[in-house]
N, C-alpha and C positions, 0 to 999 in steps of 0.2 A: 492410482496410488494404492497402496497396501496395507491392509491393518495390522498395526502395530500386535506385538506380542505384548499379553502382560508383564508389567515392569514397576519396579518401585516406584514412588510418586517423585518426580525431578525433584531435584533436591534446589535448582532456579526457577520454581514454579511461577507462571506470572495467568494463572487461569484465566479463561472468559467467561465471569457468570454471566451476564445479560451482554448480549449479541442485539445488536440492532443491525437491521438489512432497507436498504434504503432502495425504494422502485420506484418508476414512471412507470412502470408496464413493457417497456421497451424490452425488444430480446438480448440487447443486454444488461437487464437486471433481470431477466428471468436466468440471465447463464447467471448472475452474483449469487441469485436464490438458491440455486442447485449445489452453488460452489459452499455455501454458509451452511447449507442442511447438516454434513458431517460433522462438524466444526462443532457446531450447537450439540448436537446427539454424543459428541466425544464426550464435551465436557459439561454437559450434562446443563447448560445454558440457558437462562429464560431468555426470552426472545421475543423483539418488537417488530413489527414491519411499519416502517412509515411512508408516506406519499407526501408530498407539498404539492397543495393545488395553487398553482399560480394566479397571482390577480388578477382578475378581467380589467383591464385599462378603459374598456367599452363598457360596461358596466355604471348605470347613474351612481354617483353618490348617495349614499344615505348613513343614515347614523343607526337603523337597525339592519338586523342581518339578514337577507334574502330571506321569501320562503322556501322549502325547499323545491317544492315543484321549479322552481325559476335559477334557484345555482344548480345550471347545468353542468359546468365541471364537479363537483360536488358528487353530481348522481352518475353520470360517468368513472369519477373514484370509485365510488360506492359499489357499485358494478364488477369493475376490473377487479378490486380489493377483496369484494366475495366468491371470485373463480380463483384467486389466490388461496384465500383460507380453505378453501372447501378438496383442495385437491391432498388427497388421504397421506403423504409424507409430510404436509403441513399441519395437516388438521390435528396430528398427534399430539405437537407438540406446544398446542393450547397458545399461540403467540397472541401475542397486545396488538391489535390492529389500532392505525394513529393515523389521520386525515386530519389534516388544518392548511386553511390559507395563510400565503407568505410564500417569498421567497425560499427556495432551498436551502440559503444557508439558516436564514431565520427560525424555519421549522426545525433542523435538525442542528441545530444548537441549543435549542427548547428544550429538545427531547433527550439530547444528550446530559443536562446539567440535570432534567427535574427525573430522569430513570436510573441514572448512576450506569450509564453506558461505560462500560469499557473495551467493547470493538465495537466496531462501524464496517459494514460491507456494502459496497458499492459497485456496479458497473460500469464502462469506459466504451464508447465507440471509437475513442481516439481520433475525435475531431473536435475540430473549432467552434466553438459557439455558447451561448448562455441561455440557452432557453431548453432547454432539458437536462434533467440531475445526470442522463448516460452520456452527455458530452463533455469529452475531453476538458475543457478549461474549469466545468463546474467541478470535475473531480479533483481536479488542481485545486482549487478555491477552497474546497471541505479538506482536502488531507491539510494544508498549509495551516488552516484554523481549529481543526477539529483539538479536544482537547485529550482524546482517547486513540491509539492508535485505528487504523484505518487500512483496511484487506479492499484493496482492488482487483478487479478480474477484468482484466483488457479482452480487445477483440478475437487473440490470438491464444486464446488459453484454451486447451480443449477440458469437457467436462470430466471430472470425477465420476469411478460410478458408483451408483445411489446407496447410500449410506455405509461408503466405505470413508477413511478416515487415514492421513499417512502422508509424510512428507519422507523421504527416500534419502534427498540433498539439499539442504538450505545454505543460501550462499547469502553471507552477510558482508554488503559492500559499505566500506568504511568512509570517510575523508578525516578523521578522528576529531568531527568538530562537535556540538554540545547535541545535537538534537542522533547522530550516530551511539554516541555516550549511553543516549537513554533507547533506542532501538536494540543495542546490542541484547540484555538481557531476554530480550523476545525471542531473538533469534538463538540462544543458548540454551533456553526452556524447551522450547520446541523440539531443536535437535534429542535434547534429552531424552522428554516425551516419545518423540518418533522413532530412537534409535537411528538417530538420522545421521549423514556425515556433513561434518560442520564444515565449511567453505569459507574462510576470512581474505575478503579482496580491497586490496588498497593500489588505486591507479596512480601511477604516476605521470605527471605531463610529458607527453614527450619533446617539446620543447622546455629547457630549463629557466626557470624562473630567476635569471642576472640582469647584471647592468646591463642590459644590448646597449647601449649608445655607448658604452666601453668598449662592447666587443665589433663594434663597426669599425673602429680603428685598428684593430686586432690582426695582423694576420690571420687566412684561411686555416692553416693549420693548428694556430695556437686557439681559434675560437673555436677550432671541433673539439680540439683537444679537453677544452676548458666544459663543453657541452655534454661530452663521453663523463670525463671525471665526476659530472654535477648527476649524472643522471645515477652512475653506480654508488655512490654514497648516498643518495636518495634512497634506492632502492634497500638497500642494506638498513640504511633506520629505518623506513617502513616498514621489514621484514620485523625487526626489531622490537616496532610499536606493534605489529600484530600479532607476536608471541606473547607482547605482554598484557593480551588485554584477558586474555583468557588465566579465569581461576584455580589457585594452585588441586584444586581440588572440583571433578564434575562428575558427571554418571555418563556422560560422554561413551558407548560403547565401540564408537572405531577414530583412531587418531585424528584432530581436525587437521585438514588443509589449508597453509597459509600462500597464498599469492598475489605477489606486487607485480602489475602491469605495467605499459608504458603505452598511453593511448588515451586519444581524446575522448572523455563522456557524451556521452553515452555507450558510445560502439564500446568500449572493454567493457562493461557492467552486461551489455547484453551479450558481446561473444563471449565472456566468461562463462556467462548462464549456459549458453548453449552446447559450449566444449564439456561441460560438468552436467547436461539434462537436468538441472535443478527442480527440484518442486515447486520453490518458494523463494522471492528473493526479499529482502530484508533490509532495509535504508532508512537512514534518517530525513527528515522532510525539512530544511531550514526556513525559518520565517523569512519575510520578504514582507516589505511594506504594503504590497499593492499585489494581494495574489490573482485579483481577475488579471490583470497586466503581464504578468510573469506567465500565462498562461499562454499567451498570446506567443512567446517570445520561442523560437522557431529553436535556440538551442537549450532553452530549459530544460536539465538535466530530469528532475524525475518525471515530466510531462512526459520526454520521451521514450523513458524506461515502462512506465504505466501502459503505453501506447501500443509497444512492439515486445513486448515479456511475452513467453509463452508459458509465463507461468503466474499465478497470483504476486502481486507485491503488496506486503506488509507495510506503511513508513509509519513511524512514529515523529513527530515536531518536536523541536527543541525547546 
């Protein structure tokens, strides 16, 4: 990615001052680290790194807290956490090193409310499971809840290099529900910022959303007819709601691009990405009752996107 030329400050500025970057150690949150360095040094960012050291279930009971020779995860953090700091593109820029026991989400809900976090960067192996902050279902579980948007770096994103700064294409995929509403300005700021080309994607189902138990009685012809008709008036509001989301007035330096798909989610949001080499893609994360659950669920839309993007995704919760 490319560093931007100077430019006046986006007139949608939605800054990051404090950046928190969330690690197990695992190589993918050494890729999040590398990816969040720029990011921080852009905007000139203070910056957390946190660890949640999980609970020892084997561990006795007691009502004071280990010494330390004896929490061994602890001293293993401890460790990991000082060949973090110490390596010279971190060490500049003086971050808050945070180690506490608890669950992942528990620690970095802590940290979010008592720092006044407003990103969160994370890593994704894009697997199943709950027992490390880089698998897949826990990064489900923090975007869904987190209360500050959330920069994932999946398996498939290759590195940035070292302190360059620049998003080229940002594609912001819509469904124009309430948590999309508040992702948009993110993804409008940035463009700004980067001189970037603005990407507005709204998919449409390619089957239409009718009575089917009407249209089973339907003649063959009259029910395609009826399917064709629903899909082009679709399409056309779409186009409609994507012109209008954009302000009469931006710093925008090359025309944004609007495009209404037809195709099941995930596959458009990613072939879109891909047909456009985007930098960056940009979505709303909608609540759901139960996000370890939703995480699990084989066609959860942004689980998948986070999973297989070749590029960072931003989401912000509604």
């Amino acid at each position: 990615m490319s560093t931007p030329a100077q430019i006046a400050p986006p007139k949608h500025s939605v800054g990051f001052k404090h950046v928190l970057i969330a690690t197990d150690f695992s190589a993918a949150s050494e890729r999040a680290l590398a990816c969040a360095l720029p990011i921080v040094q852009r905007y000139h960012s203070a910056v957390s790194i946190v660890h949640a050291i999980s609970p020892e279930t084997r561990e006795p009971v007691t009502f004071d807290p280990l010494p330390a020779v004896l929490d061994r995860p602890r001293l293993r953090a401890e460790r990991e956490m000082g060949r973090l700091a110490d390596e010279a593109a971190i060490k500049n820029l003086s971050p808050h090193i945070v180690l506490e026991h608890g669950t992942v989400w528990d620690v970095l809900s802590s940290v979010i409310e008592r720092e006044d976090i407003d990103l969160l960067v994370l890593g994704t192996h894009g697997r199943g499971g709950l027992k490390k902050l880089a698998l897949g279902s826990v990064a489900e579980e923090v975007l869904r809840l987190a209360t500050c948007p959330v920069l994932t770096i999946g398996p498939n994103v290759p590195l940035a290099d070292s302190g360059s700064f620049g998003f080229r294409s940002i594609l912001f995929a819509t469904d124009f529900g309430p948590a999309s509403t508040k992702a948009f300005p993110y993804a409008l700021a940035l463009a700004e910022d980067c001189q970037a080309k603005l990407i507005l994607l709204h998919m449409v189902p390619p089957i239409p959303v009718v009575d089917t138990a009407a249209l089973a009685y339907c003649p063959g012809p009259y029910a395609a007819q009826e399917a064709e008709d629903w899909q082009s008036s679709s399409r056309k509001e779409s186009a409609r709601r994507l012109r209008k989301l954009l302000p009469s007035e931006t710093q925008l330096t090359s025309q944004p691009e609007y495009v209404v798909g037809a195709d099941f989610l995930p596959e458009g949001i990613l072939g879109t990405a891909d047909a456009h080499r985007v930098d960056l893609i940009v979505m709303g994360a909608n609540q759901v009752s139960f996000p370890r659950v939703a995480a699990h669920m084989p066609w959860a839309l942004t689980h998948d996107v986070l999973c297989k993007a070749k590029c960072p995704v931003l989401t912000v919760r509604s």
